[in-house]
C-alpha positions as CSV (number, residue, x, y, z in Angstrom):
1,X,114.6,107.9,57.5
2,X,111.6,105.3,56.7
3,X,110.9,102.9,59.0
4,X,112.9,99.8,58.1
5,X,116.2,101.4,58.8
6,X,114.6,103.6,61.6
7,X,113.2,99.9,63.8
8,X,117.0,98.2,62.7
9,X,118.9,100.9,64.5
10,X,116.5,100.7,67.3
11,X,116.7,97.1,67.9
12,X,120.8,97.8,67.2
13,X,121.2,100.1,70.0
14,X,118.6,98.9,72.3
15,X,120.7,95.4,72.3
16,X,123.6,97.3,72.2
17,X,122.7,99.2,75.7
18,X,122.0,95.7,77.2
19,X,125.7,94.4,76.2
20,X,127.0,97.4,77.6
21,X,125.6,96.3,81.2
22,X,128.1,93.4,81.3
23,X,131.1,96.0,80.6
24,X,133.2,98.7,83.5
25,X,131.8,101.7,82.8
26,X,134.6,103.0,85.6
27,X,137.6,102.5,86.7
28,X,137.4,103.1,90.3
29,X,134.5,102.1,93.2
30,X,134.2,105.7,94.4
31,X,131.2,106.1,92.5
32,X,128.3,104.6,94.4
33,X,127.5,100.9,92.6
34,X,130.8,99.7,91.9
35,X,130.1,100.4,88.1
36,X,133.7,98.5,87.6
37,X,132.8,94.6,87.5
38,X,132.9,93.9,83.8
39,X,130.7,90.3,83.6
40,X,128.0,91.3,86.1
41,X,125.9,94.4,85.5
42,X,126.0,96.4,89.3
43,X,123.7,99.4,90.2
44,X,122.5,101.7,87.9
45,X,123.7,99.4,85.3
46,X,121.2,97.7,85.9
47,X,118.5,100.0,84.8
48,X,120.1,100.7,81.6
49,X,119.5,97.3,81.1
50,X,116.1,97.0,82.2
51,X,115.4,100.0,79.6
52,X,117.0,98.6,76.8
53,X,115.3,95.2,77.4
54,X,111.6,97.1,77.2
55,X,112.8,99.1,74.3
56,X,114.0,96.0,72.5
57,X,110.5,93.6,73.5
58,X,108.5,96.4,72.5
59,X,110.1,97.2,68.9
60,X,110.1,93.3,68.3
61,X,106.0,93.3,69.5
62,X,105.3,96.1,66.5
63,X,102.9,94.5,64.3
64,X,101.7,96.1,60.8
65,X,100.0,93.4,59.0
66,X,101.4,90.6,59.8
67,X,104.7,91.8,60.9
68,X,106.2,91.6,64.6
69,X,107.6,88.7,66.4
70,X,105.0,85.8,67.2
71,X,104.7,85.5,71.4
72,X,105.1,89.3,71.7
73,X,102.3,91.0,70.2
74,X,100.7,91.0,73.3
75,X,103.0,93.6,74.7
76,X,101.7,96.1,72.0
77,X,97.9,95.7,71.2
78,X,98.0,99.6,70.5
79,X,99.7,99.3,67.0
80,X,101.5,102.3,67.8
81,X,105.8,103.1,68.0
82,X,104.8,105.7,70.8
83,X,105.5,103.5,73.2
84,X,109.2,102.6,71.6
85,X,110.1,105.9,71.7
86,X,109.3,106.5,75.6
87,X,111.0,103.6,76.5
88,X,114.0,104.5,74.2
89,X,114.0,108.2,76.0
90,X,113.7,106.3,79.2
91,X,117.0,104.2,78.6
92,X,118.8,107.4,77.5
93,X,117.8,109.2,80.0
94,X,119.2,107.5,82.9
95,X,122.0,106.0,81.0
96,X,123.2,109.0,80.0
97,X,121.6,110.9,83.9
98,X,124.7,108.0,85.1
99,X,127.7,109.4,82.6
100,X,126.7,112.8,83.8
101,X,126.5,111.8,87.4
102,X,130.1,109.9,87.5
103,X,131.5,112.7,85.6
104,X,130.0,115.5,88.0
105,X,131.3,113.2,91.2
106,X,134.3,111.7,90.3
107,X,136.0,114.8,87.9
108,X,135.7,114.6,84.8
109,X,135.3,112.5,81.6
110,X,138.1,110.9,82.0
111,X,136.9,108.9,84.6
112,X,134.3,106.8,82.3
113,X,135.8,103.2,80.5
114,X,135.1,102.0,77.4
115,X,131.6,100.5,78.6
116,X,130.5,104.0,79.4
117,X,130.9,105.2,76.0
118,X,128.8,102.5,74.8
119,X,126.1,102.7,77.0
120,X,126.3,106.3,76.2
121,X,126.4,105.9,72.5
122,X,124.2,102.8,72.1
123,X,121.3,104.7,73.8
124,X,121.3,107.2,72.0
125,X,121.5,105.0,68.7
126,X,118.3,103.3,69.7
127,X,116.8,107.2,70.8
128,X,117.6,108.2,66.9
129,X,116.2,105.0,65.9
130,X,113.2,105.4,67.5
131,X,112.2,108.9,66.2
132,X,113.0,107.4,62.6
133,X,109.8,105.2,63.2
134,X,106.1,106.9,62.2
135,X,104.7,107.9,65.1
136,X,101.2,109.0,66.1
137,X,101.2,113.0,66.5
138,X,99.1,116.0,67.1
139,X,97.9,117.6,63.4
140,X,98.3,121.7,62.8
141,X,96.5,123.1,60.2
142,X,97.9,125.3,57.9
143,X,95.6,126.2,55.6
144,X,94.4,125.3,51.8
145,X,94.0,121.9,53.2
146,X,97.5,121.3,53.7
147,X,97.9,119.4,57.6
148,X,101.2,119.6,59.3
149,X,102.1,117.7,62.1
150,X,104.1,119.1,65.0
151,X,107.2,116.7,65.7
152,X,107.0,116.8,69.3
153,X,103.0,116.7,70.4
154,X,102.8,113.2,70.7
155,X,99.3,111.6,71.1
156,X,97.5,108.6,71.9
157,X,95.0,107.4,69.4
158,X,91.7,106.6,70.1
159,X,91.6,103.5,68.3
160,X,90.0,100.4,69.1
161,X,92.1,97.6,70.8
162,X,92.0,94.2,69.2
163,X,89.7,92.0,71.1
164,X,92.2,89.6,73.1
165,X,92.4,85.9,72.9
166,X,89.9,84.9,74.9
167,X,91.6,83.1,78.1
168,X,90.1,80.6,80.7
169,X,89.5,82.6,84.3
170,X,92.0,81.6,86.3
171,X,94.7,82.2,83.6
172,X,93.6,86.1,83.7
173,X,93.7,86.0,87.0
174,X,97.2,84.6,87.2
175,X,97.7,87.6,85.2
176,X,96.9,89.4,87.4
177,X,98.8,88.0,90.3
178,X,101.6,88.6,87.9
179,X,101.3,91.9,87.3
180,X,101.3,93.0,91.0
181,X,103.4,90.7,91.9
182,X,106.1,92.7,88.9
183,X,104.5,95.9,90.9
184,X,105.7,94.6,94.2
185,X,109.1,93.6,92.7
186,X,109.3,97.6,91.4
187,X,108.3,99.3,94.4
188,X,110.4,97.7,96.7
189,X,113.2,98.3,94.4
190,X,112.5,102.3,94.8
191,X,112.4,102.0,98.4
192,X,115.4,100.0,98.8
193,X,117.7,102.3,96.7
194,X,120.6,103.1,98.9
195,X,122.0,106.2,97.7
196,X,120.1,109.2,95.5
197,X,121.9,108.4,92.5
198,X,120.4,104.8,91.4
199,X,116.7,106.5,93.2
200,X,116.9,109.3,90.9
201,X,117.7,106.8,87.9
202,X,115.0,104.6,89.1
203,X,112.3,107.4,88.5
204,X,113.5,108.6,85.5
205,X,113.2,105.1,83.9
206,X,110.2,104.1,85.8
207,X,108.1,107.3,84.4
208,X,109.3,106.1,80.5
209,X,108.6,103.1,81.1
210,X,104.9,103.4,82.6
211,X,104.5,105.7,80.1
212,X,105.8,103.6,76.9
213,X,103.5,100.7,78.2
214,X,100.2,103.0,78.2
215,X,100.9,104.3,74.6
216,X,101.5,100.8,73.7
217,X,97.9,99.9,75.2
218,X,99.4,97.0,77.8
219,X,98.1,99.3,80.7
220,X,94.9,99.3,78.9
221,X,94.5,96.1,78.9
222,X,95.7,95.0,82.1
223,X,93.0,97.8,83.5
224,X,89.9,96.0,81.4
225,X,91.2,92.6,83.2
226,X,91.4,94.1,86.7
227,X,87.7,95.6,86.1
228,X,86.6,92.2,84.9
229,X,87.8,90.3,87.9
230,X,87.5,93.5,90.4
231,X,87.6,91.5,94.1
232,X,90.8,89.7,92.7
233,X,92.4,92.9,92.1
234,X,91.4,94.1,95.2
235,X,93.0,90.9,96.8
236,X,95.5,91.1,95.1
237,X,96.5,94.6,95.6
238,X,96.4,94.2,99.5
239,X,98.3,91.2,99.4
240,X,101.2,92.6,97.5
241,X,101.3,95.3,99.9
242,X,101.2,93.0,103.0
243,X,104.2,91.1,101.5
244,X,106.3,93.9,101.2
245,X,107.9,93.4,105.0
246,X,108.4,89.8,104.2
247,X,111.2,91.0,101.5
248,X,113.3,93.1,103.6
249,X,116.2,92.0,105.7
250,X,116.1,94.6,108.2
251,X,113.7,97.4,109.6
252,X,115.6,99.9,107.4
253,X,113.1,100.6,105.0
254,X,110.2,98.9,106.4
255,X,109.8,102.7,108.6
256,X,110.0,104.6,105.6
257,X,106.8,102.2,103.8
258,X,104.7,102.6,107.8
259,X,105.5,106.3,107.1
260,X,104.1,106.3,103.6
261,X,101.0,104.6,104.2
262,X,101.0,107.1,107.3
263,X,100.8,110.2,104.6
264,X,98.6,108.0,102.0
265,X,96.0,107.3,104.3
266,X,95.8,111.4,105.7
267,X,96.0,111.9,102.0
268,X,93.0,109.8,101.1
269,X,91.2,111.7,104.2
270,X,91.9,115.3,102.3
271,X,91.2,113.8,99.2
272,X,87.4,113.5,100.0
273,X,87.4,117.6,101.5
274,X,89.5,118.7,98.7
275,X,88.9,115.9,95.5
276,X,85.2,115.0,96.3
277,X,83.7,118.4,97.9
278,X,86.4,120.6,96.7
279,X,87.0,122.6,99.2
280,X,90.3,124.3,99.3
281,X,91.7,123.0,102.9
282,X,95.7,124.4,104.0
283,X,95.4,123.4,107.4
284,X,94.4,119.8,107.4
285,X,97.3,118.1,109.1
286,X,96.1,119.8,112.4
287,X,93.9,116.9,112.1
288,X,96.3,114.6,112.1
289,X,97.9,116.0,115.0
290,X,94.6,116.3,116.8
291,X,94.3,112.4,116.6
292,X,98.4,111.5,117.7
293,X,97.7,113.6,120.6
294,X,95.0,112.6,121.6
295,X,96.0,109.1,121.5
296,X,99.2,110.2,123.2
297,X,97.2,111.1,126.2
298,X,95.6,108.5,126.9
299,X,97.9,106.1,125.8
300,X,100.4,105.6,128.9
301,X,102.6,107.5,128.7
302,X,104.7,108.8,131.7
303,X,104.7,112.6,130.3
304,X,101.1,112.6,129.5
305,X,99.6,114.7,132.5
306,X,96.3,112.0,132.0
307,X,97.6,108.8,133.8
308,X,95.3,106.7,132.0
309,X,96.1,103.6,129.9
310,X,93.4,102.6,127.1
311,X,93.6,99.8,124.9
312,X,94.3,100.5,121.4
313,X,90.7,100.5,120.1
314,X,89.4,102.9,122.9
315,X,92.6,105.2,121.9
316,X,91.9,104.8,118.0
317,X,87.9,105.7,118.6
318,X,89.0,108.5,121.0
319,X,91.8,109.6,118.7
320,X,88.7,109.7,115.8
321,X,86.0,111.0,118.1
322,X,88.6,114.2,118.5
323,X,89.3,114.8,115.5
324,X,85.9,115.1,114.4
325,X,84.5,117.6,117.3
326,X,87.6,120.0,116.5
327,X,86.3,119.2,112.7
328,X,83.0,120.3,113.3
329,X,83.8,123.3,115.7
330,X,86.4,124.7,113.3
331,X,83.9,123.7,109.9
332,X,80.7,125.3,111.4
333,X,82.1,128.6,111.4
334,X,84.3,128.8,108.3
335,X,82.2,126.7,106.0
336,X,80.0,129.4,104.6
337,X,83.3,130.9,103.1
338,X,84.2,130.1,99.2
339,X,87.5,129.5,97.9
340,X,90.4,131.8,98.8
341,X,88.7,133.0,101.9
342,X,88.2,129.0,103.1
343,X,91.7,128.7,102.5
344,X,93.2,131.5,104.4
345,X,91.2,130.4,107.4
346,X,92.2,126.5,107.1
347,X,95.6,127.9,106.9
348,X,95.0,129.8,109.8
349,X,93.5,127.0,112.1
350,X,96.7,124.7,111.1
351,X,99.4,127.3,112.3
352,X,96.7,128.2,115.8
353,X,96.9,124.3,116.5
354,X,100.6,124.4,116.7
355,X,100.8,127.3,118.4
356,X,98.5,126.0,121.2
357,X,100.5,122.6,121.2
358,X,103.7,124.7,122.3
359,X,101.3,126.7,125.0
360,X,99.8,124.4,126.9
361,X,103.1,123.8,128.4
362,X,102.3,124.9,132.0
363,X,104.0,127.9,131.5
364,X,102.2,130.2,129.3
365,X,99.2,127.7,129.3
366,X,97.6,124.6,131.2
367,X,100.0,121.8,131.7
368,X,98.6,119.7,129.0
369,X,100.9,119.0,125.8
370,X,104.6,119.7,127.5
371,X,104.7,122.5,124.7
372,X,107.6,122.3,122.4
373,X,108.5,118.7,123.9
374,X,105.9,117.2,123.4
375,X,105.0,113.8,125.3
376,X,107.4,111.4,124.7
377,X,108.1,107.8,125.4
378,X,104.4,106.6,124.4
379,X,104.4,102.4,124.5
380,X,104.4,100.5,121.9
381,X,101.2,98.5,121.1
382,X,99.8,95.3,122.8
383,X,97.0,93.5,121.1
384,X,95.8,90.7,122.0
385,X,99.0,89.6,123.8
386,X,100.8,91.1,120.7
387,X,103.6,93.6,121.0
388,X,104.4,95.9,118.3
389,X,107.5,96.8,119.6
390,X,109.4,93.5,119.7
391,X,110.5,91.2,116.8
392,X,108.4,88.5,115.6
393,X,109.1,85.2,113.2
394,X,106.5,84.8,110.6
395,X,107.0,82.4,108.1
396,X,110.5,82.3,108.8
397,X,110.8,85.7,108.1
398,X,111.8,88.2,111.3
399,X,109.4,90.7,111.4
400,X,110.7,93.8,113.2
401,X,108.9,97.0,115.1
402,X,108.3,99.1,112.0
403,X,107.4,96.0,109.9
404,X,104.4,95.1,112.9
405,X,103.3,99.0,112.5
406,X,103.5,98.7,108.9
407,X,101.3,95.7,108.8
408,X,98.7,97.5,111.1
409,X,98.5,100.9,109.2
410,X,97.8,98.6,106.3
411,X,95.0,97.3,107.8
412,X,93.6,101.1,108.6
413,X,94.8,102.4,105.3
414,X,92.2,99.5,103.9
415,X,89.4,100.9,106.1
416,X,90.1,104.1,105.0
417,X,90.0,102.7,101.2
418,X,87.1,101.4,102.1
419,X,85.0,104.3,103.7
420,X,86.2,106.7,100.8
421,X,84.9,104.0,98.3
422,X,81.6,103.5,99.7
423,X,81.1,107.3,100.5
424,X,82.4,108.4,97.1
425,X,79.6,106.2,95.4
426,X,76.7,106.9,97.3
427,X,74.9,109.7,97.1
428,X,76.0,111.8,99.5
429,X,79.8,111.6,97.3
430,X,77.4,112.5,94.4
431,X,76.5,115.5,96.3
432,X,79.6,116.4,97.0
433,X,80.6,116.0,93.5
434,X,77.8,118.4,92.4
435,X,78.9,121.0,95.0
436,X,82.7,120.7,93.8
437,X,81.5,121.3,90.1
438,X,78.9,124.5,90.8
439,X,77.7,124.6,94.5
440,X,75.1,127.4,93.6
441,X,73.3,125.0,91.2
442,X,74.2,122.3,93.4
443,X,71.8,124.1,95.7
444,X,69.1,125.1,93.4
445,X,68.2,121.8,92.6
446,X,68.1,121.2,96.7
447,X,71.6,120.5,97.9
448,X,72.1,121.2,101.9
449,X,75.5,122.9,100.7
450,X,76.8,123.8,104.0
451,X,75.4,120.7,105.8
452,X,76.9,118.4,103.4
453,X,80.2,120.5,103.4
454,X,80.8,120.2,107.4
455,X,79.6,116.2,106.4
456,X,82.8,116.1,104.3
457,X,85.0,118.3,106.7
458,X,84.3,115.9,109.3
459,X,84.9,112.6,107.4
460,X,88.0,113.6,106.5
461,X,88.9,114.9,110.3
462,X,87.6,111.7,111.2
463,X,90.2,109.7,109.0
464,X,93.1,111.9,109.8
465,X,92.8,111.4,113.6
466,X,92.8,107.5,113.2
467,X,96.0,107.9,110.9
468,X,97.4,110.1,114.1
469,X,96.7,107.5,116.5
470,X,98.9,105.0,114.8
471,X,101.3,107.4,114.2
472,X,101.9,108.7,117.8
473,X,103.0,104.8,118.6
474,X,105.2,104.8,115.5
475,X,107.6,108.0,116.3
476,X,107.4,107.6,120.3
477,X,107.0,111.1,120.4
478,X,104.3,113.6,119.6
479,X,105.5,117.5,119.1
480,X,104.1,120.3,117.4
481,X,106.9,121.0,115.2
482,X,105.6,117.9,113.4
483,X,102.7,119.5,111.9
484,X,103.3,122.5,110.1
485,X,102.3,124.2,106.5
486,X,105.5,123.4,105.0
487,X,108.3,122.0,105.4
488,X,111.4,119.9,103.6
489,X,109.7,116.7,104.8
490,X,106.1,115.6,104.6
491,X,104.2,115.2,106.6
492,X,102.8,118.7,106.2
493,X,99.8,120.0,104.8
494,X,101.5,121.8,101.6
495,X,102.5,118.0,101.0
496,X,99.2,116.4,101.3
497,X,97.3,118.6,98.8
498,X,100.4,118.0,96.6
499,X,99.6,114.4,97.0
500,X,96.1,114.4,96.6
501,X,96.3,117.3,93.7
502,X,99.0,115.4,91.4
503,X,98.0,111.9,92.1
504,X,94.5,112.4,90.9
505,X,91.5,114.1,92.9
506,X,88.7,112.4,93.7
507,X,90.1,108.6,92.7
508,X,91.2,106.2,95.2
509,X,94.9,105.3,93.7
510,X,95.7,108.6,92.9
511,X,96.4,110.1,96.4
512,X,98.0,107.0,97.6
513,X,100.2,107.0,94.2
514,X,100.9,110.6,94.8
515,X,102.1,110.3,98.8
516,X,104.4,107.6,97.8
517,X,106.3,109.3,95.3
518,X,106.0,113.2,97.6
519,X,107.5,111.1,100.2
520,X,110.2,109.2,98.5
521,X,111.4,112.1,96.9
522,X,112.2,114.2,99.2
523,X,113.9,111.3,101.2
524,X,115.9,110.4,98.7
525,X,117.0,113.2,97.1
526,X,118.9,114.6,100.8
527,X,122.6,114.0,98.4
528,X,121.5,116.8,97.0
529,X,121.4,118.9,100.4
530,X,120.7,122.6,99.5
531,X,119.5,122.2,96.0
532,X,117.1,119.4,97.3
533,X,114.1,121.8,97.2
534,X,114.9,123.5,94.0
535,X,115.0,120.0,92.4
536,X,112.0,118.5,94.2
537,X,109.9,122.3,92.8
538,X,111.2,121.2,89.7
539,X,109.6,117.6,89.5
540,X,106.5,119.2,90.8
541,X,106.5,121.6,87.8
542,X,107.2,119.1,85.4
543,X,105.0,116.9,86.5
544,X,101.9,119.6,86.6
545,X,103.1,120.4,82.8
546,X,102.7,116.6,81.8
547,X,99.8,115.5,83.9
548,X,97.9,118.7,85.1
549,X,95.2,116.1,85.5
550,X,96.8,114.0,88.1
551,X,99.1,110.8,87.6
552,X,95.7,108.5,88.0
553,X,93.1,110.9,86.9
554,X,89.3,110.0,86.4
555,X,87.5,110.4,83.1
556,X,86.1,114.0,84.2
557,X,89.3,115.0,85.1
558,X,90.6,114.2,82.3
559,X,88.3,115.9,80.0
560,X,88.5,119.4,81.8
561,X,92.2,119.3,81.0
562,X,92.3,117.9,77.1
563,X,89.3,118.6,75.4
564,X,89.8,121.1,73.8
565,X,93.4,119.4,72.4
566,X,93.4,118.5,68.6
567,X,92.6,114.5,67.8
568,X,96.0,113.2,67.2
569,X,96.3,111.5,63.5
570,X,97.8,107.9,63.6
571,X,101.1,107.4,61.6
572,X,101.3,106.3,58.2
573,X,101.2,102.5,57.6
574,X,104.7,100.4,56.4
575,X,102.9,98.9,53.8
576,X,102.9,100.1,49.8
577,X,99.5,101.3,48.8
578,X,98.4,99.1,45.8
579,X,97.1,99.8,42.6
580,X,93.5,100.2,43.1
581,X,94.2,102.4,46.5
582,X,96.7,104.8,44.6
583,X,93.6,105.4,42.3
């Protein structure tokens, strides 16, 4: 098919996938959504249309020459239909996820209206469509100079972006105000989802979509704008986060974003022992627990067998100051080990923490922890003559428990960012970085290997055990069942180095990126009870198949994992050679 024809049916069934959100696409509201309201699209219609809309922006925004619709270009400084083609495969995908899905739960095929079929059948029109177009793929050689390419290695060309329009400064910032603001508007549309079906369709066109606007080069872009104006990104970034309880109705999901920045922040801590000095850590949310029960202690409350009462900062430094001694005492020892032999031992000192937990019950141990209880009933926060546990109007907006807490663990989860920032730039995180690439030449040319490695083990203890001390005041209760290896539900240390491993070691947004999602998941996918596992393992090995490198992965990281991959050739251009080119 040559390209004409190919972009006509994909701006056919692109629009025709948007009509199709105005039509029933069932005839009964058992299915979650109320997918029967012809006239106004309702739940996972929704992101059908959403997918079609990209896939019809960005095959308008094509230009060859001097074709493309005037006022889009922008979205595709790339020159390249890649980015069509993953956001046509993202519309398909959970169009066609929700005919499956209504189908499966409702019995049958016969259950689907007329609008179904469309959305069905439109999507795929605009798939077909899209791999009509030329697109930019990995070359094969095949010998005597003949190239073939392979149809389904798609690439990203290395080709220079068009310089932009240059723009006054405050309009590129406004940009970028926009862009998270959009962020904002996208997360808190993940979190809010209220039933697996319309979450699972959210990440299935979310991941097309991000990845349609990198191939197109927008994410490019954006990225050389955010490095330009670096302190209005960071601004920005934080205030889009801080807004997020000011958009909810209810503390309903506001304690599943405290929780998440709970895991990002411990994630951040293990990404400097695992990302920065690479050291192979199994054990690392004992750390955290150290720090909640610590703070528990000494915190108030009636089960804690140390009837003391600290304010919040005296718990948070004590809570730290832990953290870091068990750090050191368990580091000293085990440090000198490489590798596997690290990791059995972390591994071990993660399961001996719980154990102990659940014997220091006054039983089999000193009366200390209440063993398998736990101590229970900690007080909420006062600071400042500010209590965390009671509802507050900001702005006109109610602000409930979990939204105060959320707002707080912001505010360490931007320390955190901070220290990892500052640390992974100096050079002691250069340090680190040469002992995680080749510690024995890391130490011929004068490295302190194992002082700098019990310097990382303790950092990241430190950080953990502050994330624990906000965290024992967030779930009331402390217990040692709450920090194991593995379990369905993170926290647990299997599910940090997940975070850190897939987000992107060693980088900053990577881990945090990478605990959001590891967290979501799992609490979102409980519809699918006993499979829930199998089809979380198979994200995960999706995911490591795409991006072994990490969703946000550095330069390095990404060099060790593609270098060796064959430049990709760009697609043929639309236009007729002329005369003097044919010759």
């Amino acid at each position: 098919m040559s390209a004409g024809p190919a972009r006509i049916l994909t701006l056919a069934g692109s629009a025709g996938a948007i009509a199709s959100a105005f039509l029933s696409w069932t005839w009964t509201p058992d299915f979650p959504g109320d997918l029967t309201v012809t006239g106004y699209p309702g739940g996972l219609q929704w992101l059908t249309l959403t997918g079609g809309l990209v896939t019809l922006l960005l095959t308008l925004a094509h230009a060859v020459g001097t074709r493309g619709l005037p006022g889009l270009r922008w979205l595709n400084p790339g020159d390249s239909n890649n980015g069509i083609l993953y956001a046509a495969l993202g519309t398909t995908a959970t169009t066609w996820f929700t005919l499956i899905a209504i189908s499966a739960e409702l019995g049958g095929l016969a259950n689907l209206e007329p609008g179904g079929w469309i959305a069905g059948a439109t999507a795929l029109l605009a798939l077909l469509g899209a791999l009509g177009l030329p697109l930019d793929r990995h070359p094969h050689g095949t010998g005597r100079g003949i190239t073939r390419h392979l149809p389904l290695r798609l690439a990203t060309i290395d080709r220079p972006l068009p310089a932009p329009r240059e723009l006054p400064s405050w309009i590129e910032v406004l940009l970028i105000i926009a862009a998270f603001a959009a962020g904002l508007v996208a997360i808190t549309y993940g979190i809010d989802t209220d039933y697996g079906e319309l979450f699972t369709g959210y990440l299935l066109l979310t991941g097309f979509t991000v990845a349609a606007l990198t191939k197109s080069g927008l994410i490019a872009r954006l990225r050389a704008l955010t490095l330009k104006h670096r302190p209005v990104t960071t601004g920005a970034a934080f205030a889009a986060a801080a807004g997020f309880p000011f958009t909810q109705t209810s503390d309903q999901y506001t304690s599943v974003a405290a929780n998440i920045l709970i895991f990002a922040t411990v994630a951040l801590g293990l990404n400097i022992v695992v990302g920065l000095a690479g050291l192979l850590d199994l054990g690392y949310v004992a750390f955290l627990g150290v720090g909640a029960y610590a703070a528990a202690l000494v915190s108030g409350s009636p089960a804690s067998p140390i009837h003391v009462r600290f304010p919040f900062w005296a718990a948070m430094l004590t809570g730290a100051a832990v953290s870091v001694v068990f750090g050191v005492v368990i580091g000293a020892p085990t440090l000198r080990l490489r590798g596997d032999y690290l990791a059995i031992v972390t591994l071990g000192f993660g399961e001996i923490f719980r154990i102990t937990m659940n014997n220091l019950n006054g039983t089999t141990g000193p009366k200390v922890t209440n063993g398998s209880n736990g101590i229970p009933r900690i007080p909420d926060l006062d600071i400042l003559g500010f209590d965390f546990g009671a509802t507050h109007t900001v702005g006109g907006v109610q602000l409930g428990r979990f939204s105060n807490y959320y707002l707080l663990m912001l505010l360490v989860t931007a320390l955190v960012v901070l220290v990892f920032a500052r640390v992974g730039n100096s050079r002691i995180g250069r340090a680190w970085i040469a002992i995680r690439e080749d510690e024995t030449a890391a130490e011929a040319m004068g490295i302190n290997g194992f002082r700098l490695k019990l310097l990382a083990f303790a950092l990241g203890a430190c950080l953990a055990g502050l994330a624990g001390t906000v965290q024992a005041h967030v779930s009331y209760t402390v217990t040692p069942d709450q920090y194991t290896f593995a379990e369905a539900l993170p926290p647990n240390s299997a599910f940090l180095l997940a975070a850190v491993i897939l987000g992107g070691m060693g980088t900053i947004s990577g881990p945090l990126l990478g605990a959001t999602l590891l967290f979501l998941i799992p609490k979102k996918l409980e519809f699918l009870s006993d499979y829930q596992l199998l089809a979380f393992g198979i994200a995960l090995i999706v995911l490591m198949r795409v991006r072994p490198e990490g969703l946000i992965a550095n330069r390095r990281r990404q060099l060790e994992f593609h270098e060796a991959d064959i430049p990709a050739q760009a697609a043929a251009t639309e236009t007729a050679p002329t005369k003097a080119e044919a010759r």
